[in-house]
N, C-alpha and C positions, 0 to 999 in steps of 0.2 A: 595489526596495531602493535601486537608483542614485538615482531622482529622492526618493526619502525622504529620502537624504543629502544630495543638494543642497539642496532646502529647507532640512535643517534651521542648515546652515552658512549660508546667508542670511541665517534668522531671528538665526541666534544672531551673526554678525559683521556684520551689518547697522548704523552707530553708531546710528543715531536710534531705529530697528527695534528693536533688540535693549535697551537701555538705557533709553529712557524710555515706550514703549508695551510692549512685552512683558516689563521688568523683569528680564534675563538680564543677566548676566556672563558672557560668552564668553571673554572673553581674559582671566580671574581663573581659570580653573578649573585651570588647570598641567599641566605631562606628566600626569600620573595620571588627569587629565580628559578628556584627547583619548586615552587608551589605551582607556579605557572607552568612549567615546562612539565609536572603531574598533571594537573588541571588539563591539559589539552586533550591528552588521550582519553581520558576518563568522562569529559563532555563528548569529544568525538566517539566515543562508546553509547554512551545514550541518547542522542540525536541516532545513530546510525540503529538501533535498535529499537527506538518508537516510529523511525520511519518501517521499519519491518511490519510493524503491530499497526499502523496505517494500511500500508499495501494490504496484509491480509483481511482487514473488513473490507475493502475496496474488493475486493477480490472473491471476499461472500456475499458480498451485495451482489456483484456480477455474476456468480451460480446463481443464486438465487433467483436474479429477472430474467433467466435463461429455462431455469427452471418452468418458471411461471408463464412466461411464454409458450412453451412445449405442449401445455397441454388445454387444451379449449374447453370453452365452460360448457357442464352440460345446456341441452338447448330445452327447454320446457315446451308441452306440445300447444299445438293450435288448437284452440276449439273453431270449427266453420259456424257462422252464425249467417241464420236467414234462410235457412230449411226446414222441415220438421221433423226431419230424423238427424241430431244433431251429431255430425260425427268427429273422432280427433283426426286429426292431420296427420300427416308423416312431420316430425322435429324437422326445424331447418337447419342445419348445421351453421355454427358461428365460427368465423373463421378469426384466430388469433391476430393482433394489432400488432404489427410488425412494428420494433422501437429502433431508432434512429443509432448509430454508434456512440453518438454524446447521450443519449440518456440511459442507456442502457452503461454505460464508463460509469458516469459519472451516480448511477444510480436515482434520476428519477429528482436531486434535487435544485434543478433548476429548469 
């Protein structure tokens, strides 16, 4: 964005540069014009910069259900019922719920 700025303040207060090959008025355009022509990069700074801080929860949500997928819940045992020496079972093992690539992206909220 710095070197975007510098060019374009060359281009444009450049005299020969700016006036009779590229056809600008740089020093015509008045406070109002150089507030705007700040104002750009400085919003293009924080839009670019909350889009960052988006992707990285996007991004912890995504470890996260990768995470959580990984590891299966323990399985609590069986009691046999309907004998009279009542015994536990062997656990059945639960197998992890494979999640789709939209919910798993997007996090589960839709």
């Amino acid at each position: 964005i710095v070197m975007a700025q510098i060019c374009l303040y060359v281009a444009v207060l450049t005299p020969y540069l700016s006036d009779r090959i590229l056809g600008l008025r740089g020093l015509e355009i008045g406070f109002f014009g150089w507030v705007l022509a700040l104002a750009g990069p400085v919003g293009c700074f924080i839009l670019s910069e909350s889009c960052k801080l988006i992707s990285a929860y996007q991004a912890k949500k995504h470890q996260d259900s990768l995470s959580m997928a990984d590891t299966p819940p323990a399985a609590a045992p069986i009691k046999v019922v309907g004998s009279k020496n009542a015994k536990m079972a062997a656990p059945v093992p639960v197998q992890p719920v494979k999640k789709g690539w939209f919910q798993c992206c997007m996090g589960g909220i839709f």
